[in-house]
LUMDRENKE-649804 format. One record per residue: residue in three letters; z, x, y of N, C-alpha, C in turn. Coordinates in steps of 0.02 Angstrom, whole numbers, padded with zeros to 5 digits, always signed. Atoms other than C-alpha are relative to their C-alpha. Layout:
alaZXYZXYZXY ...
//
This chain:
unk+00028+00018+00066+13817+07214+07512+00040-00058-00030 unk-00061+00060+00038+13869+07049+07421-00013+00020-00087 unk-00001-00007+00054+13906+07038+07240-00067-00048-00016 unk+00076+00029+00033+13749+06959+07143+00010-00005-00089 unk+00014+00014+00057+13696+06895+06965-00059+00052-00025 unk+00048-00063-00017+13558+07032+07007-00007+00045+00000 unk+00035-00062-00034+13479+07201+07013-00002-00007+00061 unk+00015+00019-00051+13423+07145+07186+00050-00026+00035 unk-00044+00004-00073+13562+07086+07245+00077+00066+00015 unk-00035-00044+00007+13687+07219+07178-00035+00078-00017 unk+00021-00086+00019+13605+07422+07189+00011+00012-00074 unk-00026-00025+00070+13717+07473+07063+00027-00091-00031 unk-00009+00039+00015+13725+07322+06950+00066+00004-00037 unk-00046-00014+00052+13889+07384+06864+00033-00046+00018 unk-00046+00049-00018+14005+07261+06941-00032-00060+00034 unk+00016+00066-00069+13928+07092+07000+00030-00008+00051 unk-00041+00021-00028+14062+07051+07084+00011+00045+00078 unk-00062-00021-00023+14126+07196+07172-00037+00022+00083 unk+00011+00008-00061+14027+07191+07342+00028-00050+00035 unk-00028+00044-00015+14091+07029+07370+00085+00001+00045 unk-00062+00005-00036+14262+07105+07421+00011+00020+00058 unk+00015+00024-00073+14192+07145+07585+00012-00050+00057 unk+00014+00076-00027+14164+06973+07622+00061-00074-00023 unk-00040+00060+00016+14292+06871+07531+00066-00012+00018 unk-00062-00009-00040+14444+06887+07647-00040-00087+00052 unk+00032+00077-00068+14320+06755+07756-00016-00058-00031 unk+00021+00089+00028+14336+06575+07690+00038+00006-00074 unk-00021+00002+00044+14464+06610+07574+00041-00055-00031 unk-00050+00044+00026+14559+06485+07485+00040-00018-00047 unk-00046-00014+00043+14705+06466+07381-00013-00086-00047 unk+00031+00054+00035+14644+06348+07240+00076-00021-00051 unk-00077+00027+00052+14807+06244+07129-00042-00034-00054 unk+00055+00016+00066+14756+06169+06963-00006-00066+00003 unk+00016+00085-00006+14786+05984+07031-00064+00017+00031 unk+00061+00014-00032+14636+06029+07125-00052+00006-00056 unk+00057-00009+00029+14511+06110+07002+00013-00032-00080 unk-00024+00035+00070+14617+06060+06818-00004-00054-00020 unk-00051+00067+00045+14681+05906+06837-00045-00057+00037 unk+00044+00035-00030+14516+05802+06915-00006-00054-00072 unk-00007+00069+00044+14504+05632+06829-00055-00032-00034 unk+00077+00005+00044+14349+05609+06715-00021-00070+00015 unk+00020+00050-00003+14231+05499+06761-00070-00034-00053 unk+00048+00022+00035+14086+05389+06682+00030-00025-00073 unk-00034+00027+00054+14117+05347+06487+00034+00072-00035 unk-00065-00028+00005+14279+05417+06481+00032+00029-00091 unk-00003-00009+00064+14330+05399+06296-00046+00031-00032 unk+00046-00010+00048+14172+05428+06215-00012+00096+00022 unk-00004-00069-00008+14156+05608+06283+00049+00036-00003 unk-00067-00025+00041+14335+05637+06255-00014+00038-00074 unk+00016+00005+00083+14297+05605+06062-00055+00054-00011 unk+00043-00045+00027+14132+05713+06067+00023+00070+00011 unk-00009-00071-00014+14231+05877+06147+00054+00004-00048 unk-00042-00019+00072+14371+05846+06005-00033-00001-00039 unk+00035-00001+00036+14255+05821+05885-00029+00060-00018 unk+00027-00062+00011+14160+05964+05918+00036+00059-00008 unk-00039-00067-00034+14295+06083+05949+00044-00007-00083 unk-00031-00001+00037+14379+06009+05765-00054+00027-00040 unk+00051-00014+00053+14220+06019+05676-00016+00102-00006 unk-00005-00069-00013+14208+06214+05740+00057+00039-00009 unk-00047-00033-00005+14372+06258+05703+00053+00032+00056 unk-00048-00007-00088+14454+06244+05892+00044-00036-00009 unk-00047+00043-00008+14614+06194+05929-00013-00051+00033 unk+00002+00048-00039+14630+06039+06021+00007+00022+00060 unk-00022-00032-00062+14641+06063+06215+00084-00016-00003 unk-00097+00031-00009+14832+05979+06212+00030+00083-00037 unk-00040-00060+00033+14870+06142+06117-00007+00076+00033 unk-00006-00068-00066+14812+06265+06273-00078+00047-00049 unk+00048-00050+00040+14695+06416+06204+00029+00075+00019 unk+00000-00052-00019+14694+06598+06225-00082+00040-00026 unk+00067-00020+00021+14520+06692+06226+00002+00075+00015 unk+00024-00045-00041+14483+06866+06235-00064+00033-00033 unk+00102+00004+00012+14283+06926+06253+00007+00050+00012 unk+00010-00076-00024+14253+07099+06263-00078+00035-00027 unk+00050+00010+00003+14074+07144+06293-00048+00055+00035 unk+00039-00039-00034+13937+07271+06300-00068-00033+00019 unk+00042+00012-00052+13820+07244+06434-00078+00046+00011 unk+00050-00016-00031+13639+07258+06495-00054-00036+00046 unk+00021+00050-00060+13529+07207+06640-00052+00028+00016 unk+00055-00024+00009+13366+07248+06719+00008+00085+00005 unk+00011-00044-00024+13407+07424+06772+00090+00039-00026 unk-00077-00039+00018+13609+07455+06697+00000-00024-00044 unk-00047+00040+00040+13722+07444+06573+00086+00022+00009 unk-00094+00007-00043+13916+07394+06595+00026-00019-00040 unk-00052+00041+00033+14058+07315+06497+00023-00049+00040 unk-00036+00043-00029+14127+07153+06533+00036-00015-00054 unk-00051+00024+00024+14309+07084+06483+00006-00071+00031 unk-00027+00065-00031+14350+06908+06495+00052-00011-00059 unk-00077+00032+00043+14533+06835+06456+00006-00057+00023 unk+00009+00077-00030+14536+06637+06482+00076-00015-00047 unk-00052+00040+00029+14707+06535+06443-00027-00061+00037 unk-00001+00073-00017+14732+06366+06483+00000-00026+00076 unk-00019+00028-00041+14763+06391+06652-00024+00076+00057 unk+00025-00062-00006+14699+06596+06681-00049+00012+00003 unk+00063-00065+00034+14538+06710+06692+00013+00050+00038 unk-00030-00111-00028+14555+06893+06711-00098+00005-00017 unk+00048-00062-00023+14372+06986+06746-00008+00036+00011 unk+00017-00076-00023+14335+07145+06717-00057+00014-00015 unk+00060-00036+00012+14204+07242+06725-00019+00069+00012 unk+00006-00043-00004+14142+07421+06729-00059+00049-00036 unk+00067-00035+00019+13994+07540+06724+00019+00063+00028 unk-00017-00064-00021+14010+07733+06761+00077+00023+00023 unk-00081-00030-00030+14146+07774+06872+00013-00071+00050 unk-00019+00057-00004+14135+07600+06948+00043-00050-00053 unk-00070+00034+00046+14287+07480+06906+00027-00050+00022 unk-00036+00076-00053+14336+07295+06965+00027-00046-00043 unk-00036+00066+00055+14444+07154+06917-00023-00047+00049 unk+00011+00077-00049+14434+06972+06968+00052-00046-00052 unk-00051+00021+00014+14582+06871+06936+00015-00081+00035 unk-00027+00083-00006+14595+06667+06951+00049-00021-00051 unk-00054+00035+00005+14776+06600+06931+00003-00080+00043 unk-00023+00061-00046+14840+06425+06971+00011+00000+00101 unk-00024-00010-00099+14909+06481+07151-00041+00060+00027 unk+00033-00083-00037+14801+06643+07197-00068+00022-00048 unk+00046-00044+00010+14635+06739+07163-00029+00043+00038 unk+00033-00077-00013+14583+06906+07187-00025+00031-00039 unk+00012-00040+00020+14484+07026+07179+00029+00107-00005 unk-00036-00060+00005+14536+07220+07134-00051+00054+00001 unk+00032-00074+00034+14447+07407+07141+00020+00039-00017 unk-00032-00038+00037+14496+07512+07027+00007+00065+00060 unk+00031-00059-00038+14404+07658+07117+00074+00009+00079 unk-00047-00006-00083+14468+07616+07313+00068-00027-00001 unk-00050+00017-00029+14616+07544+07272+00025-00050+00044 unk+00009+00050-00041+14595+07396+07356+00004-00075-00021 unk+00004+00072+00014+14630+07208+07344-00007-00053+00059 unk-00001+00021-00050+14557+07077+07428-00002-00086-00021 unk-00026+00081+00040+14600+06870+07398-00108-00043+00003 unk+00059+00012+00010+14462+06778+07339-00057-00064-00001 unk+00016+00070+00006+14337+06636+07404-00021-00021-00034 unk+00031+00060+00064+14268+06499+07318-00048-00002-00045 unk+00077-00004+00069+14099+06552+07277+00018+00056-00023 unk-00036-00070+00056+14200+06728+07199+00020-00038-00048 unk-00038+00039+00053+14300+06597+07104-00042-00029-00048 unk+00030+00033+00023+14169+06497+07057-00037+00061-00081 unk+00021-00081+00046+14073+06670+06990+00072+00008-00061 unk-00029-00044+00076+14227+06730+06880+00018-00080-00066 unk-00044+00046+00065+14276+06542+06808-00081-00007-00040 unk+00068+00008+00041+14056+06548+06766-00006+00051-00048 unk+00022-00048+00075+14082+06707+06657+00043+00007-00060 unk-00058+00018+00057+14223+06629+06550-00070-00060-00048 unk+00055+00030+00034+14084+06586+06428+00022-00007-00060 unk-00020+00030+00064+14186+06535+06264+00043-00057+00054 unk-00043+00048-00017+14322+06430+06387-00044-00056+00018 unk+00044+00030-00008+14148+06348+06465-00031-00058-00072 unk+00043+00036+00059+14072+06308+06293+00043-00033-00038 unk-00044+00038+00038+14231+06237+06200+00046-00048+00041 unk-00042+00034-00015+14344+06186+06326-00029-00025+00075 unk+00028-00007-00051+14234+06132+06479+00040-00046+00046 unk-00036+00065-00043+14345+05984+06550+00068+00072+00029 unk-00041-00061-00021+14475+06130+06576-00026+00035+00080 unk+00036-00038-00033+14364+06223+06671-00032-00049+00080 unk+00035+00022-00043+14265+06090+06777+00040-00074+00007 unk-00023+00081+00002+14379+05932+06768-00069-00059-00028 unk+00052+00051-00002+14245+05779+06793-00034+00013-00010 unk+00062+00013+00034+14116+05743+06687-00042-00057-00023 unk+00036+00056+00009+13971+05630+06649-00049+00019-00041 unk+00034-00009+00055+13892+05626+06498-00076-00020-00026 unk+00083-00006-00017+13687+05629+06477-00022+00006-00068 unk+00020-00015+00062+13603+05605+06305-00080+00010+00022 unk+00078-00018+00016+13428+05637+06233-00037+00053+00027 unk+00046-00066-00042+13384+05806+06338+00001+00042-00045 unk+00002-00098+00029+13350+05979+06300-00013+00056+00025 unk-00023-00095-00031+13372+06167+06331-00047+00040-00071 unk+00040-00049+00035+13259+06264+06291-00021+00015-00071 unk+00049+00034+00069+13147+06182+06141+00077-00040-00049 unk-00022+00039+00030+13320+06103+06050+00016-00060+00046 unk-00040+00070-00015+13368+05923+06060+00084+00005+00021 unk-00058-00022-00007+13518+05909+06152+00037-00046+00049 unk-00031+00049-00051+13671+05814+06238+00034+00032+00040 unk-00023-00052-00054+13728+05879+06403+00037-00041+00040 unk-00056+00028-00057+13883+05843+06492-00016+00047+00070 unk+00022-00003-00065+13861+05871+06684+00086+00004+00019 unk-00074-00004-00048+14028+05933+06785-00028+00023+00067 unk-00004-00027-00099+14056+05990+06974+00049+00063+00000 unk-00026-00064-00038+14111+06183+07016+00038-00007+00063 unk-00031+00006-00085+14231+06208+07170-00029+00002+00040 unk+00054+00023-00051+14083+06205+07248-00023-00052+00006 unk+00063+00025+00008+14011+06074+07216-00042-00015-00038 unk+00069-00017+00046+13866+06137+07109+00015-00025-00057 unk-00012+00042+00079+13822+06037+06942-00006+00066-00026 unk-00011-00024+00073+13876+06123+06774-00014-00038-00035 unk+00025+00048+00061+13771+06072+06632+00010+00021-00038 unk-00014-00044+00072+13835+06124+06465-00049-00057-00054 unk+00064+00042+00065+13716+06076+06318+00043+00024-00077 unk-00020-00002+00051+13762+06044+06159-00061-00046-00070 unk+00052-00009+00058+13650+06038+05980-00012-00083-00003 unk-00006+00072+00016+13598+05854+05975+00034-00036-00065 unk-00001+00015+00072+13618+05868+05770+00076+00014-00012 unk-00072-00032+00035+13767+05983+05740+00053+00023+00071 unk-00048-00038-00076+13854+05993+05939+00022+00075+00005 unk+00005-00056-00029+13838+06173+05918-00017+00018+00086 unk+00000-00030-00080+13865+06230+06113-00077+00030-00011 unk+00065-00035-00007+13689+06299+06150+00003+00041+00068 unk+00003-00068-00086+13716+06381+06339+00028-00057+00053 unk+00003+00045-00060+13743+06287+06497-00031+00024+00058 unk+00052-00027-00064+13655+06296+06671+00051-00003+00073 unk-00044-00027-00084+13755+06342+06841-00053+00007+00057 unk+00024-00022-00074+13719+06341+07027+00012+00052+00025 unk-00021-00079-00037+13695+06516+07103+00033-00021+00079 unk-00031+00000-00042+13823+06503+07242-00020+00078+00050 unk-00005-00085-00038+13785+06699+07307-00048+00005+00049 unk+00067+00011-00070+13633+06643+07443-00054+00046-00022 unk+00071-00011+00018+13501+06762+07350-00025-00012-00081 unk+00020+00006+00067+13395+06766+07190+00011-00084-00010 unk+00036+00047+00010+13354+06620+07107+00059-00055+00007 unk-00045+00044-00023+13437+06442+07126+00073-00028-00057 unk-00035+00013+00041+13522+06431+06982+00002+00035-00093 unk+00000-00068+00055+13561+06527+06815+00024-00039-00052 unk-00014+00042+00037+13554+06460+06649+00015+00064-00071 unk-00039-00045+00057+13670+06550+06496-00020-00003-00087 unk+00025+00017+00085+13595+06545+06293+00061+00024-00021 unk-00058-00038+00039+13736+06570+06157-00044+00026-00051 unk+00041-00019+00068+13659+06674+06011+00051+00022-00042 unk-00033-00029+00044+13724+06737+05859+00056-00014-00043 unk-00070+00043+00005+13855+06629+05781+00007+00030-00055 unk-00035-00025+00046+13990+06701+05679+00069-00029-00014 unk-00042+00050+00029+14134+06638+05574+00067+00057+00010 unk-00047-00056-00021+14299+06742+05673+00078-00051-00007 unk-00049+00055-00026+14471+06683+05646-00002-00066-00024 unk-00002+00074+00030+14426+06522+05553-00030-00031+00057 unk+00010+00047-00040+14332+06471+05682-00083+00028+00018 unk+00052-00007-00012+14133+06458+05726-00002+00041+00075 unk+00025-00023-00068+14092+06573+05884-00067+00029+00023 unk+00072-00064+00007+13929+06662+05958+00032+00065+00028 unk-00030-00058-00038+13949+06835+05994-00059+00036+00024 unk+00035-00018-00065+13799+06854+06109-00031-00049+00043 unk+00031+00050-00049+13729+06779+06253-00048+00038+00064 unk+00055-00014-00050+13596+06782+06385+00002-00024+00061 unk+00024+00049-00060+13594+06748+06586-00068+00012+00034 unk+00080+00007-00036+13427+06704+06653+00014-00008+00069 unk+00004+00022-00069+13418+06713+06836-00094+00013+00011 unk+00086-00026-00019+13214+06705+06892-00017+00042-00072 unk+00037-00091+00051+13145+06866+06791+00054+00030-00018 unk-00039-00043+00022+13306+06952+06784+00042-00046-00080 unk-00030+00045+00056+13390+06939+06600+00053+00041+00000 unk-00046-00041+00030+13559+06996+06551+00026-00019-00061 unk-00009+00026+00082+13601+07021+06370+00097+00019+00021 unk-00079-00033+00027+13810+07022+06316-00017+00003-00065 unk-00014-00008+00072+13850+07070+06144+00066+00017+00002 unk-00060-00018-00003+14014+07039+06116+00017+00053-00058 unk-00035-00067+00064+14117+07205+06000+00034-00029-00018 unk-00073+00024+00022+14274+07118+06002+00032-00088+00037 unk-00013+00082-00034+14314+06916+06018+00078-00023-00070 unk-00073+00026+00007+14510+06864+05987+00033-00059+00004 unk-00044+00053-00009+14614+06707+05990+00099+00013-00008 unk-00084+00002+00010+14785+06785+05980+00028-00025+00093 unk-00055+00021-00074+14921+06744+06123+00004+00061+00074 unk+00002-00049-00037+14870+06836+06284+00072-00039+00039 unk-00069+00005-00056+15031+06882+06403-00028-00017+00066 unk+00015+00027-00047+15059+06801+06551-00016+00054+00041 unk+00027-00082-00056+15069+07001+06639-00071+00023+00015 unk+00079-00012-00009+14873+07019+06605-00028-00064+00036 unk+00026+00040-00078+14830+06903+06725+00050-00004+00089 unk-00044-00002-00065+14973+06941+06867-00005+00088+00027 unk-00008-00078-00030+14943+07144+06873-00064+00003-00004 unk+00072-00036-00025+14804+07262+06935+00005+00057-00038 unk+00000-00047+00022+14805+07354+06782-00068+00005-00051 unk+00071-00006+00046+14635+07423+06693+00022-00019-00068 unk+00010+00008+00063+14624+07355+06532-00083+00032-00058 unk+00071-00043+00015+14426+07426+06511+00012+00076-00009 unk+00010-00081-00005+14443+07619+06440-00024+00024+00046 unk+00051-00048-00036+14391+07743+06560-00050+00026-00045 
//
């Protein structure tokens, strides 16, 4: 069984991820942040600089020079479950959890190492590229504010739109490869969603994210729900609980549940 964005590709949809640790011992690779961080922006350089500070001052975000800390904590539903997902993003971190019944998995991208964890079996297994790719695609506040973080190189695209608004969309490259399109409000650069390449070989070719619900947390504009579209399948989050205090460096180096049983 591989992990999936899916019903169809995951039985039990409680953990996307956690079939994947089958398979991700084969083609694994140990990713550093000169590789995926520190990629050298291309196209007009400045001017998209200025629009991701801009946007990120006008919203009440720190600057990137000042790092971040995020944490998302989120009840879940999909065509056929429902689950919790945790995401913790720093500047340089994502921790993934997730959990539905008595199913229980982490997914863990650091600078030098990623893995995945089962609560259940007890088991850890290191984690390839399209796993990686998957946990840095469900860091969906680090995506929408801090996307140069996330995807290095970018090239900047005006006059489009997502789904009926006007909108300007920067274009990056995944460790795969695969374009990342993040969209932003033509009028007010409110983040609107972005669109990803399905790396997982089934279901549809690519999966595009809505932000809904924007709320004023922390002095700062956020949404606290969102939507992934794959084909037909939809999954709603609603975040309970969204944070900016100082996560420890230990929650991203241990295999310890942070999701209640």
């Amino acid at each position: 069984m591989k992990f999936g964005w899916s019903d169809k590709i995951a039985d039990d949809p409680v953990l996307l991820f956690l079939g994947a640790m089958k398979n991700a011992v084969r083609g694994f690779v140990f990713i550093t942040i000169s590789f995926l961080f520190s990629c050298q922006p291309s196209g007009s350089v400045q001017e998209d600089r200025d629009f991701l500070a801009q946007m990120r001052s006008e919203l009440g975000w720190k600057p990137l020079s000042e790092g971040f800390d995020i944490y998302a904590m989120a009840d879940c539903t999909g065509p056929a479950s429902v689950f919790q997902t945790l995401v913790l993003s720093s500047l340089e971190n994502t921790r993934f959890e997730q959990k539905s019944g008595p199913r229980h998995s982490l997914g863990v991208y650091r600078p030098d190492s990623a893995w995945l964890y089962d609560f259940v079996r007890d088991t850890a297994v290191e984690a390839d590229s399209a796993t990686i790719a998957f946990l840095i695609n469900h860091e969906l506040h680090a995506t929408a504010f801090y996307p140069e973080s996330r995807y290095g190189q970018w090239i900047a695209e005006k006059d489009t739109t997502y789904y009926d608004d006007e909108a300007d969309m920067l274009t990056f490259k995944d460790i795969k490869g695969g374009l990342v399109r993040v969209f932003y409000h033509a009028t007010t650069a409110l983040p609107l969603g972005f669109r990803i390449e399905n790396h997982l070989g089934r279901g549809a070719s690519f999966v595009d994210v809505l932000f809904d619900d924007w709320q004023q947390l922390q002095g700062v504009r956020v949404f606290t729900a969102a939507r992934f579209l794959q084909g037909q399948d939809v999954y709603e989050y609603r975040f309970t609980k969204i944070s900016f205090d100082k996560l420890s460096d230990q929650v991203f180096m241990e295999n310890k549940p942070l999701i209640s049983p």
